[in-house]
C-alpha positions in Angstrom: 104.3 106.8 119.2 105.7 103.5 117.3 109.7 103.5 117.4 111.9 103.0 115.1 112.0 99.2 115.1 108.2 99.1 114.8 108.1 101.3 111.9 110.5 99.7 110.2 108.3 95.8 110.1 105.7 98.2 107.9 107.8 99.0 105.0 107.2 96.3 102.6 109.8 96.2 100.0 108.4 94.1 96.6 111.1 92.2 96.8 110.7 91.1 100.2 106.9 89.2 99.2 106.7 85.4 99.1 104.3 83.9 97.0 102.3 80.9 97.4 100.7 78.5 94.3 99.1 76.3 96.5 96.8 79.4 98.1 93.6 78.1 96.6 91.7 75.1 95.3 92.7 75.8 92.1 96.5 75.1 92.6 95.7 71.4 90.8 94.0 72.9 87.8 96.4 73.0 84.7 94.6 76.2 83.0 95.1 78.0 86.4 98.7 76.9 87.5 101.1 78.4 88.3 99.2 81.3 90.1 101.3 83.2 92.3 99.0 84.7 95.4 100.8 87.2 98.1 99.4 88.6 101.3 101.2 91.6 102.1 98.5 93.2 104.8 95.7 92.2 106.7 94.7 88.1 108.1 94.2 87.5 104.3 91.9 85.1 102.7 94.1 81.9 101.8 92.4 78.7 102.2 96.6 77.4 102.7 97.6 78.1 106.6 100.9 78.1 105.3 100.4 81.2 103.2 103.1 84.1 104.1 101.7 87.5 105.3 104.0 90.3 105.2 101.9 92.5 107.8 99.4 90.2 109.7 97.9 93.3 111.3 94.5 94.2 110.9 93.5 97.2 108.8 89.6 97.0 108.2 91.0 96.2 104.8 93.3 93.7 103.1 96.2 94.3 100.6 97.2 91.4 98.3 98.9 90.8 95.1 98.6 88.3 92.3 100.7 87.1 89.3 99.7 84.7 86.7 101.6 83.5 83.4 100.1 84.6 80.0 97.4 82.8 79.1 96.4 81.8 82.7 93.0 81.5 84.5 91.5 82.4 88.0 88.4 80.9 87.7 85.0 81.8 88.6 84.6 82.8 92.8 83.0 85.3 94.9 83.6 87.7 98.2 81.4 88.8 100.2 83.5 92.2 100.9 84.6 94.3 98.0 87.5 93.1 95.8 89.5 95.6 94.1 92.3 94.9 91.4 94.8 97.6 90.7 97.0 96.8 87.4 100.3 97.9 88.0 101.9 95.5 84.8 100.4 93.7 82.2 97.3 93.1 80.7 94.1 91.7 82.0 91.0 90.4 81.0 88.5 91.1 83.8 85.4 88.2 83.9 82.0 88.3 85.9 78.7 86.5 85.7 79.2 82.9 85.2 75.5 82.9 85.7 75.4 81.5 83.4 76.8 84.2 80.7 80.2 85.3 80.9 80.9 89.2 80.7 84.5 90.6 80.4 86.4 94.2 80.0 90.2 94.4 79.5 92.5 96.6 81.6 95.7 97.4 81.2 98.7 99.4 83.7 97.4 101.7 86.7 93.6 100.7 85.8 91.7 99.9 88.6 88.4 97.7 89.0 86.2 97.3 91.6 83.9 93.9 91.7 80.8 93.8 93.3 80.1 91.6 96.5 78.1 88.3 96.0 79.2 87.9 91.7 81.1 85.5 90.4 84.7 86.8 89.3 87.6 85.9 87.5 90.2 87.0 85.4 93.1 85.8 82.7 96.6 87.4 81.9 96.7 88.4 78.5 99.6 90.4 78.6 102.9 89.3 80.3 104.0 86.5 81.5 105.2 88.7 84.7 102.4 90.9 84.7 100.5 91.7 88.3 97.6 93.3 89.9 97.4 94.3 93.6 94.0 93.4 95.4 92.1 94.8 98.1 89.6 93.3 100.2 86.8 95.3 102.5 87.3 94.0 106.1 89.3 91.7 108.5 87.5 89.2 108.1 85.9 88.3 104.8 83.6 85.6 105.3 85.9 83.3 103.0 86.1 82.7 99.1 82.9 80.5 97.5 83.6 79.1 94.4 82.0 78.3 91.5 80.8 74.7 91.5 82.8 74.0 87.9 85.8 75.2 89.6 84.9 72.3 92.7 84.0 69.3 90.1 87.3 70.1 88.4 89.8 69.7 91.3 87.6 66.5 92.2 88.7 65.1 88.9 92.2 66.1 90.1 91.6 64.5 93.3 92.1 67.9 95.2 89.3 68.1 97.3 88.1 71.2 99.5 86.0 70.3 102.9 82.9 72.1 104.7 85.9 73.7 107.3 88.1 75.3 104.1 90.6 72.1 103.8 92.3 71.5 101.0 92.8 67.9 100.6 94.9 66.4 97.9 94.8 62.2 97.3 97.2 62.7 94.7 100.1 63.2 97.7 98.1 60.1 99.6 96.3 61.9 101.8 93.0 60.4 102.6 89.8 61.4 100.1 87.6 62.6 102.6 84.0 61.4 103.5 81.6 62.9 100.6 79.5 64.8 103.8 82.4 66.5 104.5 82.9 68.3 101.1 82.2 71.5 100.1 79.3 72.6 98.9 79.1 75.1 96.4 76.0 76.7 95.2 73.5 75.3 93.0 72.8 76.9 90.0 69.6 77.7 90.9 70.9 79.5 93.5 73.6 81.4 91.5 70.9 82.3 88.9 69.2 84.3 91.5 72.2 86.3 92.7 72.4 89.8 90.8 73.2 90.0 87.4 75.7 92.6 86.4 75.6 94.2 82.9 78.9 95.4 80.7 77.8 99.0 81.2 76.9 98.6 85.0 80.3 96.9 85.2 81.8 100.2 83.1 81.0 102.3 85.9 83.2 100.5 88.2 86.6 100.3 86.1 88.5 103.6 86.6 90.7 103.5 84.0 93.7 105.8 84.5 93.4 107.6 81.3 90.2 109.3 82.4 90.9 110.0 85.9 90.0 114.0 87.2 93.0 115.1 88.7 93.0 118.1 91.1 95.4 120.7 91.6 93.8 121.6 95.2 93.4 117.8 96.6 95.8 119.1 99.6 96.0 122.2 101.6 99.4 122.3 100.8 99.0 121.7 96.8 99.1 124.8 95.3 102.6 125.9 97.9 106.1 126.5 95.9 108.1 123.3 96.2 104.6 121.2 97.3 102.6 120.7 93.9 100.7 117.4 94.9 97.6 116.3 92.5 95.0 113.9 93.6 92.5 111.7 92.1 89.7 109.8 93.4 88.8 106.2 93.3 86.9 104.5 95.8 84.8 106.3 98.2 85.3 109.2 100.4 89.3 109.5 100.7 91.3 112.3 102.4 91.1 114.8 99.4 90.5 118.3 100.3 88.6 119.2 96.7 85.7 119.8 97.8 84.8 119.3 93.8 86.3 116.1 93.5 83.9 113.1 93.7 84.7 108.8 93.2 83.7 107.5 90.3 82.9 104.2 92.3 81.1 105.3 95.3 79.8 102.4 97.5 81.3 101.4 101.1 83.8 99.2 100.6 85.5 99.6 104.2 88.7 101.4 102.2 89.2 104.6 100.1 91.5 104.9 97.6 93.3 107.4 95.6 96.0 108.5 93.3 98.8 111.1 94.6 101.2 112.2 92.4 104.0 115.0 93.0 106.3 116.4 90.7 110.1 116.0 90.8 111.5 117.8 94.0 108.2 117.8 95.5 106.2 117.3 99.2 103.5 116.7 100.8 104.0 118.8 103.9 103.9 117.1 107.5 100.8 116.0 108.3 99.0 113.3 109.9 95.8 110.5 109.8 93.6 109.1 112.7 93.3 106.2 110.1 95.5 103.7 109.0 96.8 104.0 105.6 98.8 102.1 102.6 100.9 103.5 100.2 102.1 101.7 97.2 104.5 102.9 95.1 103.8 103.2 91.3 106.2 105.0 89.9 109.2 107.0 90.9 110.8 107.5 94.1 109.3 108.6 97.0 111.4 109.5 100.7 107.8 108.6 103.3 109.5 110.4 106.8 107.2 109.3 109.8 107.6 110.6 113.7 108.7 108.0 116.2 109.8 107.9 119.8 113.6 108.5 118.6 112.7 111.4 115.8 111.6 111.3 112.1 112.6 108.3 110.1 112.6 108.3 106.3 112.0 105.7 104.7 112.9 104.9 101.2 110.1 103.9 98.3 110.3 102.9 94.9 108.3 102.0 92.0 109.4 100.5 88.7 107.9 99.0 85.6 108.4 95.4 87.7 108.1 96.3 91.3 106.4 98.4 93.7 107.2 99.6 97.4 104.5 99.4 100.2 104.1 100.8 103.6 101.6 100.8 105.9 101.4 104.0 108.0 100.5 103.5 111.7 97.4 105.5 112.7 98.1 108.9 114.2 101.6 109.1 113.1 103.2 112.5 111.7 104.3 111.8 108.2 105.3 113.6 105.2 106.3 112.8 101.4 109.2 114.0 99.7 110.2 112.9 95.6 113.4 112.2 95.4 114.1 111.0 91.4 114.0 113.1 88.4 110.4 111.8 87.1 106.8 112.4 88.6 106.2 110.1 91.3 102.8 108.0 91.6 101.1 106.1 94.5 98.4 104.5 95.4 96.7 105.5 98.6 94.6 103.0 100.7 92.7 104.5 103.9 90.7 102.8 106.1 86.7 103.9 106.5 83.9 104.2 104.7 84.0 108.3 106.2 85.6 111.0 104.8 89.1 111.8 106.0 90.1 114.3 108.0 93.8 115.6 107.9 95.4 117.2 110.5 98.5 119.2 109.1 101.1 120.7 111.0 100.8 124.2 111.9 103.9 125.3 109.5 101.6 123.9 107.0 98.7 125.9 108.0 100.9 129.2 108.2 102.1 128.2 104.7 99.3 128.0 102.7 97.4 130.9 105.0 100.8 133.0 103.7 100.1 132.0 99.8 96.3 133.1 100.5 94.6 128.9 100.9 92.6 127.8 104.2 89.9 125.3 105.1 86.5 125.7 104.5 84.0 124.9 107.8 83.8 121.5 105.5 87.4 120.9 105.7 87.8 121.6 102.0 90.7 124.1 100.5 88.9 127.5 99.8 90.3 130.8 98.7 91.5 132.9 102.3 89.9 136.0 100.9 86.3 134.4 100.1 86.2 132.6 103.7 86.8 136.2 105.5 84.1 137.7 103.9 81.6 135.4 105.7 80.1 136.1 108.6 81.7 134.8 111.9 
């Protein structure tokens, strides 16, 4: 069981993130500067060793944030592990391709995109100068960022210059240009012409824009209980939502699942607890998280604004429960680690609860109607 000082390194207050604009190659590029990158969870991805983390420990997944002035560019790279952008401010204007047509689709607050692995990516704030997008990235360890080859000539011309090992090397600051058979080299565009090409609807299906999200009013044992009233909508993959009718709109492994929770003012997600590791960020509202530890339940305090959002990243195995606190519906984001469906183990005065109001779990795991499961034969 994690104690109280151990739990406490896991909340990660928005104002507690340090940025870096020197993560990438692009740093020198005037269209692209300044571009805020943060690393709240995970080993992170920065080509910069001086990049802060928040939480260095490993997840299977990543959590990271990015901010860019209006009218700002990241330019064309690719993962090999999903990337996921959630909007929480702002406008964006998503790009993919490069290859060599460019495609794009706007998004806007609490719309989420997932990009598939081995395409080129970018994207440009068109809203706010302040505006910012929280990232996730499938894995540990992510095999590294490869960028476009436009994107390498141009820092060249800069005299920033990125080796075979992931340096960044800058002449401007009198560092040494290095030898030309130690640079980088990006792909040809021979190669990039024979990765995948990704159409605007193909790319529709992987933007889950809030507005159409399929909320359920079962997505917890505990959902339908007086003074509970949690709703649930699916993202990514197979989450921890008990509807046994509720399905992701983007499907595919991506080593995370993630979900929207919501809970009306004054109300809880009973005590309960994961094998897996979890994030929560903090939309909207305010959120009390209480987690078990070796000197009794902690609560911890969340908050999400129209300019910053609360994280915290829940130890596996830990007893945990959610309370709202403010006057207003409250809205996370839920990250869970696994390609599998999740399991939640609730508390036995949960159990008794919902058994009491007439709810139980399927043989699946799914919330069923007591009376229909007693029917069936034992």
């Amino acid at each position: 069981m994690i104690t109280p000082e151990e739990l406490a390194l896991r909340c990660i207050p928005f104002s507690s993130l340090r940025s870096s604009t020197e993560a990438f190659i692009d740093y020198c590029l005037p269209e692209c500067t300044p571009k805020f990158n943060y690393a709240l969870i995970g080993p992170g991805v920065s080509q910069n060793p001086k990049q802060p983390v928040n939480l260095r420990e490993p997840h299977g997944f990543q959590v990271g944030g990015v901010s860019l002035p209006h009218g700002k560019v990241n330019p064309a790279h690719m993962h090999f592990t999903c990337e996921v952008f959630i909007c929480t401010r702002g406008d964006w204007r998503i790009q993919w391709g490069f290859n060599p047509d460019v495609h794009t689709a706007d998004i806007g607050d609490c719309d989420i995109v997932s990009v598939p692995t081995w395409l080129y990516r970018g994207f440009v704030n068109v809203g706010v100068d302040d505006g910012f997008m929280f990232t996730a990235l499938g894995g540990d360890h992510t095999g590294g960022v490869m960028w476009g080859p436009t994107t390498i000539a141009a820092a060249q011309r800069q005299g920033v210059y990125l080796t075979r090992d992931y340096r960044m090397v800058d002449t401007t600051r009198g560092e040494p240009r290095p030898p030309e058979a130690d640079w980088f080299q990006p792909m040809s565009a021979a190669e990039i012409a024979a990765l995948r090409v990704w159409s605007p609807e193909q790319m529709a299906g992987r933007i889950v824009r809030f507005a159409d999200l399929q909320w359920s009013q079962h997505g917890l044992l505990d959902s339908a209980l007086p003074g509970c009233g949690a709703q649930m909508a699916a993202v990514v993959g197979l989450g921890l939502c008990e509807d046994r009718n509720l399905q992701a709109p983007v499907a595919n492994a991506h080593g995370v699942s993630i979900e929207w929770l919501r809970l009306p003012p004054g109300g809880n997600v009973l005590r309960h607890r994961l094998q897996e590791k979890q994030v929560l960020i903090t939309r909207r509202g305010s959120v009390s998280l209480t987690v078990d530890t070796t000197a009794g339940p902690v609560a911890t305090h969340l908050l999400g604004t129209d300019t910053a959002w609360d994280s915290f990243a829940v130890p596996a195995g830990a007893w945990r429960s959610l309370h709202n606190t403010g006057p207003d519906e409250a809205l996370l984001v839920v990250l869970t680690a696994g390609d599998h469906r999740k399991r939640i183990t609730w508390c036995e005065q949960a159990l008794q609860r919902a058994r009491q109001a007439g709810w139980a779990h399927d043989a699946n795991g799914f919330v069923a109607p007591l009376y229909l499961l007693q029917r069936a034969q034992a």
